[in-house]
C-alpha positions in Angstrom: 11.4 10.4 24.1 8.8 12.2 22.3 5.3 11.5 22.5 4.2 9.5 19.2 2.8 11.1 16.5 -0.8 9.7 15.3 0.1 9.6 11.9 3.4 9.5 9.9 2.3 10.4 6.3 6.0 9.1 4.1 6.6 11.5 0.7 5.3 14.8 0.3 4.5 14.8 -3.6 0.5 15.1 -5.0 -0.5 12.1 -2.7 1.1 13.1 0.4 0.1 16.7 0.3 -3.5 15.3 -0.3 -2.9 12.6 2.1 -2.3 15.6 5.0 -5.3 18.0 3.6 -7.6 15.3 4.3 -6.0 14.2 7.8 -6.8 17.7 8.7 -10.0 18.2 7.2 -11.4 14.7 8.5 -9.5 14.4 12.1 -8.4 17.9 13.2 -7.2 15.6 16.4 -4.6 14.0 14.5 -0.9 15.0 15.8 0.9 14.1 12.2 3.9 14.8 10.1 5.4 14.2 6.5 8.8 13.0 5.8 10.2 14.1 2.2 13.0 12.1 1.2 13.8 15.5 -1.5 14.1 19.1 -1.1 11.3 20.1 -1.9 7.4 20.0 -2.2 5.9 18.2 -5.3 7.4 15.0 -5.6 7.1 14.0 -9.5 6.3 17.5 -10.4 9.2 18.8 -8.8 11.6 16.3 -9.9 10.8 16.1 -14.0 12.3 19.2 -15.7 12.1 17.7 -19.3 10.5 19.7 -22.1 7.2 20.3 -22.2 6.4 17.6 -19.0 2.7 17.8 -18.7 -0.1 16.0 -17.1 -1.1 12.7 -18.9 -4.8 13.2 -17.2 -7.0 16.1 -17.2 -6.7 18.1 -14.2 -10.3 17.7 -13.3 -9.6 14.2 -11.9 -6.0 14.7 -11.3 -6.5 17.4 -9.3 -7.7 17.3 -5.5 -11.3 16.5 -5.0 -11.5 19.2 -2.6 -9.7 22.1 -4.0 -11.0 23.1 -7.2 -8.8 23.4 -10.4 -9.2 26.8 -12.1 -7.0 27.0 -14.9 -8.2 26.9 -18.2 -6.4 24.4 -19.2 -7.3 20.9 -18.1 -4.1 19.2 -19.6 -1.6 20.9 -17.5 2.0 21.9 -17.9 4.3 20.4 -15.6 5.4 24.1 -13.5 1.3 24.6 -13.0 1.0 21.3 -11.6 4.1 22.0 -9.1 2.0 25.8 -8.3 -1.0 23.8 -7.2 0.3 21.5 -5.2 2.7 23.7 -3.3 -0.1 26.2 -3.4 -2.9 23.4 -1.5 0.3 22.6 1.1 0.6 26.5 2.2 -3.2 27.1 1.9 -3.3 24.3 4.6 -0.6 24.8 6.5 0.3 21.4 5.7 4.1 22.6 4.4 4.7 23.4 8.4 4.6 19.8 8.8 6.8 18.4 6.6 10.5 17.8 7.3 12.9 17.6 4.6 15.6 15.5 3.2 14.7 13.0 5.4 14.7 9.3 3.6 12.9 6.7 5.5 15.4 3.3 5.4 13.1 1.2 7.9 10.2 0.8 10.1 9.3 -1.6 12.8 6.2 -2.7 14.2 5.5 -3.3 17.6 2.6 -5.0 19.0 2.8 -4.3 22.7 3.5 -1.0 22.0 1.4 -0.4 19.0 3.5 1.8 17.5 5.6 1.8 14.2 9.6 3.0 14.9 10.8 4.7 12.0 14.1 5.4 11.1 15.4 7.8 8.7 18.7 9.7 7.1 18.4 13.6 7.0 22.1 14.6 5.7 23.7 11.2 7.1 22.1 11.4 10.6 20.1 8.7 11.8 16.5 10.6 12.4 13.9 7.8 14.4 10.5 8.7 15.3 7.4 6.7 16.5 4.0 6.7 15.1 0.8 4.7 15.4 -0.3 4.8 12.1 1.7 5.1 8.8 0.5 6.4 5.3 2.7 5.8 2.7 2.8 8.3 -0.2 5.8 7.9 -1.9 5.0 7.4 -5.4 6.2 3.8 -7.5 9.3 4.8 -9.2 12.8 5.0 -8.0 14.0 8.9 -7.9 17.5 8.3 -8.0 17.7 6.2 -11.2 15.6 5.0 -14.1 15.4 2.1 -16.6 17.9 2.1 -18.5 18.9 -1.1 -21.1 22.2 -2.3 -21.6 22.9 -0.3 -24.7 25.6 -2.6 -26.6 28.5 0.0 -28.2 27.4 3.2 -25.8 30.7 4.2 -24.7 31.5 5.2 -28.5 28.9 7.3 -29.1 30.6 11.3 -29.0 27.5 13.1 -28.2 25.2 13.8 -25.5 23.1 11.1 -23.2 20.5 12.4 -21.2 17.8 10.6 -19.4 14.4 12.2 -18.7 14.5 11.7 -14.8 17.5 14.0 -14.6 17.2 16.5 -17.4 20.3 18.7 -17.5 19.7 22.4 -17.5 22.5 23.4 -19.8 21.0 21.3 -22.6 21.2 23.4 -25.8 19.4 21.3 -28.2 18.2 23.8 -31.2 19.2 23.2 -34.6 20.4 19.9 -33.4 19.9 15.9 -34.3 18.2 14.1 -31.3 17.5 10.5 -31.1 14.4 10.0 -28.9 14.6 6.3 -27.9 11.1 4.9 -26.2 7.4 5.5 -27.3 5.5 5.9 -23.8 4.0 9.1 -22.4 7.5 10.7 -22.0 8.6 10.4 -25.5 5.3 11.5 -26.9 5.7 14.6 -24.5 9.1 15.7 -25.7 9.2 14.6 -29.3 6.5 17.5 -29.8 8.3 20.4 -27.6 12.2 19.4 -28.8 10.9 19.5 -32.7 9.9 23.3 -32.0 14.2 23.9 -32.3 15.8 20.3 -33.3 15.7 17.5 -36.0 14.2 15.1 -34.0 13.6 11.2 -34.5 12.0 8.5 -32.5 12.9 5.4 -32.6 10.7 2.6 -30.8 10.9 -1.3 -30.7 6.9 -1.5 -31.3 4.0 1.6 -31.1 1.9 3.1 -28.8 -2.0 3.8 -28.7 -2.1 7.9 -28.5 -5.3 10.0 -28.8 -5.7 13.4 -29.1 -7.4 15.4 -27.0 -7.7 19.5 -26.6 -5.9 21.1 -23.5 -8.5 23.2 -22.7 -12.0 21.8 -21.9 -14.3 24.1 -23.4 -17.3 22.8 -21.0 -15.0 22.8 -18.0 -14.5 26.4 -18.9 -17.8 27.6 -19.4 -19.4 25.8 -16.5 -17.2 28.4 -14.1 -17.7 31.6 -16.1 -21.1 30.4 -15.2 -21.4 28.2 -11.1 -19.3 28.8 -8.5 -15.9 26.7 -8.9 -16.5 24.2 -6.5 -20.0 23.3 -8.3 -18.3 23.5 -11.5 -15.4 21.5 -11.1 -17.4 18.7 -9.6 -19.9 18.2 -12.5 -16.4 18.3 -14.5 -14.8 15.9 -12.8 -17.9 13.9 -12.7 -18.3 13.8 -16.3 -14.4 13.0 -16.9 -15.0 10.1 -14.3 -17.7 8.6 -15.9 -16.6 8.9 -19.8 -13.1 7.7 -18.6 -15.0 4.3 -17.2 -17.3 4.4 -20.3 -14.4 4.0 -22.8 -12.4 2.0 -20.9 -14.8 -0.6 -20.8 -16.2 0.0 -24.1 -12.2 -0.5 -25.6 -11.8 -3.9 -23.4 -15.7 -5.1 -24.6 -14.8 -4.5 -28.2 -10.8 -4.2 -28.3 -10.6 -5.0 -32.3 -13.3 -2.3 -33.3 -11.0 0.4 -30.7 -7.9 -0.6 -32.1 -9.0 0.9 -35.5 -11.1 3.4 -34.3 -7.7 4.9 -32.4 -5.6 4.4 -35.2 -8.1 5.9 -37.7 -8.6 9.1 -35.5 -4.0 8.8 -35.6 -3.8 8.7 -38.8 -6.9 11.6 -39.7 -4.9 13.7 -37.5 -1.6 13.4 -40.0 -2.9 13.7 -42.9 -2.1 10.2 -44.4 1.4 11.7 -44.3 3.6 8.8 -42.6 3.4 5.1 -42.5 0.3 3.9 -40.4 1.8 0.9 -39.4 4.4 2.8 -36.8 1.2 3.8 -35.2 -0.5 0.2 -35.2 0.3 -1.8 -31.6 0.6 -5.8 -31.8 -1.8 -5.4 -28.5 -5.0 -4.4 -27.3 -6.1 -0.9 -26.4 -5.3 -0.7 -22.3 -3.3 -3.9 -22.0 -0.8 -0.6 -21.7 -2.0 2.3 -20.4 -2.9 5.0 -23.6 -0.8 8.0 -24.3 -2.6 11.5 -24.4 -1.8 13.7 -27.2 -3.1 17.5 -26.1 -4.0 19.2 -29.0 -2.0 16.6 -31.5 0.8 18.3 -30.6 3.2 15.1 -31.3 0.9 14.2 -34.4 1.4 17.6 -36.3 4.9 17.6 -35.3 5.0 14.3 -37.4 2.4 15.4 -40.3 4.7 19.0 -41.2 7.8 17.0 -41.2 9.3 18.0 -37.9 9.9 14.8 -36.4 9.9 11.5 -37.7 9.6 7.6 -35.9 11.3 4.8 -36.4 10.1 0.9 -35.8 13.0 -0.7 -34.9 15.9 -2.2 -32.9 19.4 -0.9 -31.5 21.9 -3.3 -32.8 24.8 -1.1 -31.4 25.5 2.9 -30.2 28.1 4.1 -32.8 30.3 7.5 -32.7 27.8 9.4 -34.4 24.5 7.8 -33.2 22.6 4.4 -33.7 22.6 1.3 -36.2 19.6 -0.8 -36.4 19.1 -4.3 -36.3 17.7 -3.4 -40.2 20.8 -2.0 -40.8 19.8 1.7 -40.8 22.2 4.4 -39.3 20.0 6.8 -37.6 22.9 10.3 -36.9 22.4 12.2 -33.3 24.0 15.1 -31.4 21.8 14.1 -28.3 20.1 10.9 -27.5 17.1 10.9 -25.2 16.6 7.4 -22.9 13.1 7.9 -22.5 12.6 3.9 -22.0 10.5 3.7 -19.1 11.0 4.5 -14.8 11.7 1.6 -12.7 9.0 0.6 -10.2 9.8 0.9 -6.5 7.5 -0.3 -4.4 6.9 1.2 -0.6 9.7 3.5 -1.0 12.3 0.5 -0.4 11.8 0.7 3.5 12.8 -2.6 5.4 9.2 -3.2 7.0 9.1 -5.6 10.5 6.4 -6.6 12.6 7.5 -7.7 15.8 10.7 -8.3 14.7 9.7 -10.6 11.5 10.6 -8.8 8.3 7.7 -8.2 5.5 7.6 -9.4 1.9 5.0 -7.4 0.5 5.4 -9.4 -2.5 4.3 -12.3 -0.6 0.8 -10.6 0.7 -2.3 -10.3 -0.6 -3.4 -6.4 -0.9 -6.6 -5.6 1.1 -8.7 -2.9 -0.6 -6.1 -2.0 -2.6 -4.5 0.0 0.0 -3.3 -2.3 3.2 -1.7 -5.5 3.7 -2.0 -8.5 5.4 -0.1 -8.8 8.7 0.8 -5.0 8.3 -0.9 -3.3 11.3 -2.0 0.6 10.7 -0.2 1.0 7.5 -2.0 2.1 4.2 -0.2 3.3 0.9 -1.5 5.2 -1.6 -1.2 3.6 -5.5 -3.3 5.0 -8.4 -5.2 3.9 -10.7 -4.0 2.8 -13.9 -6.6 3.2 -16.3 -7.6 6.6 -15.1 -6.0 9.8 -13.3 -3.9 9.0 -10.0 -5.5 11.0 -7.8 -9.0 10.0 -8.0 -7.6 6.7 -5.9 -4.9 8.7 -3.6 -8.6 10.4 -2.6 -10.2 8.0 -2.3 -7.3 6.4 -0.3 -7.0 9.5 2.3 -10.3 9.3 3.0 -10.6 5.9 4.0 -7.5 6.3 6.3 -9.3 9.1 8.3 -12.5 6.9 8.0 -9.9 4.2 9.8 -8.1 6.0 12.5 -11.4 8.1 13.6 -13.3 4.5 13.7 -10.3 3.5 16.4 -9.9 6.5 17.9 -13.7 7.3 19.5 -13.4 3.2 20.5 -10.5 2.7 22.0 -8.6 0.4 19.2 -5.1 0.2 18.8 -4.6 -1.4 16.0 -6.0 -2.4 12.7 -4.7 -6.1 10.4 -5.9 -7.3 7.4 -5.7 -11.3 8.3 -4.1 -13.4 5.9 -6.5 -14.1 2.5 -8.9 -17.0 3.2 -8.3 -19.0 -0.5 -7.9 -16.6 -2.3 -5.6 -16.6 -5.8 -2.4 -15.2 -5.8 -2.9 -12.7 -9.1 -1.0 -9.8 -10.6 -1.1 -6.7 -8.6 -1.6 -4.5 -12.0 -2.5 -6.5 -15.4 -1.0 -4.6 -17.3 1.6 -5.7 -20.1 3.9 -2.4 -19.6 7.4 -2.9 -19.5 8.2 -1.3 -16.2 5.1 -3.0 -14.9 6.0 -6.8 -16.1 9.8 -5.9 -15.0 8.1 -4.9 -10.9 5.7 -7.9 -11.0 7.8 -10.0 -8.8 8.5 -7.7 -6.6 4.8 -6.7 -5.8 1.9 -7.6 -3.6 -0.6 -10.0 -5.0 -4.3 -9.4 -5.8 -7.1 -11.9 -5.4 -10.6 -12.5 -7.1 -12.8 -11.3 -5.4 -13.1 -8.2 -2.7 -12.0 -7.0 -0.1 -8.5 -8.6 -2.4 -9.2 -7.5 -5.3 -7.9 -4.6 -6.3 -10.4 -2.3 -8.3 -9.8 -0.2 -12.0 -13.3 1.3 -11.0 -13.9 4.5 -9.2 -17.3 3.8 -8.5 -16.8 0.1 -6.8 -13.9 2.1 -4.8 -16.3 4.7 -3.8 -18.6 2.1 -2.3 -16.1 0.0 -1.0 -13.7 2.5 0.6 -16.4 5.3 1.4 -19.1 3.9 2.1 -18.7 0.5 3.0 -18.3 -0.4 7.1 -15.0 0.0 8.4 -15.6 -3.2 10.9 -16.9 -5.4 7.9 -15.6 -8.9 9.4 -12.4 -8.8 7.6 -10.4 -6.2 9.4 -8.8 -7.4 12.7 -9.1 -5.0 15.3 -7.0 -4.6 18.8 -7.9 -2.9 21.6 -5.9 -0.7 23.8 -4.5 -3.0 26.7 -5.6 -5.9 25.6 -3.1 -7.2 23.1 -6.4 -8.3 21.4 
């Protein structure tokens, strides 16, 4: 059999590209490889082909702390997105150590070994591999399949269904009706693009907060005409950080005052042309994450007449589109699910330690990145107040942080013990859909740290930078020792 690897980094999307740059950056010793359930390199940014997919942070934070993001714009098209990632993985040589179409379906700790024994599919095959530390960087959504309701009447309808997820390229969609069911990030991104060509409508049970923002950062820009990039994109992303914390906390402080401020700026932005109250949640700003609007794009598209909303219900799918519980009958050559992803959590791996099988849903989360009872396993999971990637960063670093702590001292492994009295809380506290539908099936949080897990960069950049690896939570075995 093959000599372990040190590191098995799972998913080869934004997080596990970055995971691998910093693993080679940070322990050039490291023997490591990436498994990539897909084709291809990119993960959501290869997979999402709908129009107009774009970023739903600025790229200043989204993008890799240590490779700088040049483009001028900082809300970034979908295809650009894909460029720099596959463009960091060659630049590294990090796409040398990825192995495709290879779907991890378990992986089994074992103590007197210290190792983890993975198995995988690659085209049917059983694949297994051994590894002493795993980083899991698969994302949090299902690939294969997305929400989708029970539609009552659907088989009638005569024209096209297409979900999101799995756009189909021989969509021809100008000059016709489309139905855009859903008012989350994804329907706020096509709605705009389709109403270039099409008569589109959306139709949403209840609003969404959206601000608009510009896609280019005038600042960001100037700044690099004027400092080197590296300099640049660091005060950038600085900034970005700390004006993203600023308003979050500023919204939850004072959430009545932000709710009209956001829905002032809305309705500024179309002119008093359409009904106010379809932009008016029942909730608070960030008890669902907001929905970026580059340049108003979606807002204009609504002000000149091109697309329209609806605040309703389905009551049924007919031949030629939808009725509404209100009784209206809302025509449509193509209807759009765009009604949310479906959270999948590790990747749907059967996890074992010494032959007991893990329910993550029954651990507490430690540092927002390990697991109690889980030796030498970390996962990467963004933030959901701010971009994704400031986390995954964070994330990576700590792991190298980890594995270079055991490696120059002999340590095999490395637990979080179970939480000392600690509440069992929501993993995310966020009243999303696809969030409220996953709670049950994820990890729990507690109140106070190392369990709690953290919507501020700054805490996470003490705690997982800075902080002591041995900090009298962490159990620790050394080599031979079983101890």
């Amino acid at each position: 059999m093959s000599e372990p690897l040190d590191v098995l980094i799972v998913g080869a999307g934004l997080s596990g590209v970055g995971t691998a740059c910093h693993l080679q950056r940070r322990a050039p010793w490291a023997r490591f490889a990436l498994l990539e359930a897909r084709g291809a390199i990119g993960g959501t940014w290869d997979l999402f082909r709908y129009p107009g997919v774009r970023s739903d942070s600025d790229m200043h934070t989204l993008g890799y702390a240590f490779r700088p993001w040049t483009d001028s714009k900082a809300i970034a098209d979908g295809p650009s997105i894909l460029r720099y990632v596959r463009q960091t993985a060659a630049d590294h040589g990090v796409d040398q150590h990825i192995q495709f179409d290879t779907k991890v379906v378990s992986a089994a700790w074992d103590s007197r070994a210290a190792l983890w024994a993975v198995e995988a599919l690659r085209g049917g095959v059983s694949v297994r591999l051994r590894a002493r530390f795993l980083a899991l960087c698969a994302g949090y959504y299902h690939y294969d399949r997305g929400h989708f309701p029970d539609f009552p009447g659907l088989a009638d309808f005569h024209g096209r269904f297409v979900q999101p997820q799995f756009w189909p390229e021989d969509l021809d969609y100008r000059g016709k009706k489309v139905l855009v069911i859903g008012s989350g990030a994804t329907a706020v991104t096509i709605v705009p693009e389709m109403a270039k060509t099409a008569d589109v409508t959306m139709l949403q049970r209840s609003p969404t907060y959206m601000v608009a923002r510009p896609s280019q950062d005038s600042l960001a820009n100037a700044l690099r005409r004027r400092l080197p990039a590296r300099l640049a994109y660091g005060l950038t992303r600085l900034r970005n950080v700390a004006q993203s914390m600023y308003f979050y906390r500023l919204f939850r402080k004072y959430p009545q005052q932000a709710k009209q401020r956001l829905i002032g700026m809305a309705q500024a932005e179309m002119g008093g042309k359409v009904d106010i109250a379809d932009f008016t949640p029942n909730y608070a700003p960030w008890d669902q994450r907001l929905c970026l609007v580059p340049d108003a794009d979606f807002f204009h598209a609504m002000r000149d007449g091109r697309a329209h909303v609806v605040t309703d219900r389905i009551e049924t799918f007919t031949p030629t589109g939808v009725r509404t519980s209100s009784g209206r009958n809302l025509a449509a050559d193509i209807v759009v699910v765009a009604t949310g992803l479906e959270v999948n959590f590790l990747g749907d791996v059967a996890f074992s330690v010494d032959g007991a099988r893990v329910d993550f849903a029954k651990t507490h989360v430690y540092k927002g990145c390990m697991y109690e009872g889980a030796p030498n396993l970390v996962s990467v999971f963004g933030y959901t107040n701010s971009s994704w990637t400031l986390k995954a960063d964070l994330i990576a670093g700590y792991a190298c942080r980890l594995i270079n702590f055991m490696h120059a001292r002999g340590l095999v492994a490395a637990t979080p013990p179970r939480a000392p009295d600690e509440p069992a809380l929501p993993f995310m506290d966020l009243t999303s859909g696809y969030v409220q539908r996953a709670l049950a099936k994820l990890p729990k949080q507690g109140a106070k740290a190392p369990w709690k897990v953290n919507q501020n960069y700054l805490k996470d950049v003490a705690l997982l930078r800075f902080q002591r690896i041995d900090d009298g939570v962490l159990q620790f075995t050394r080599a031979g020792t079983g101890k």
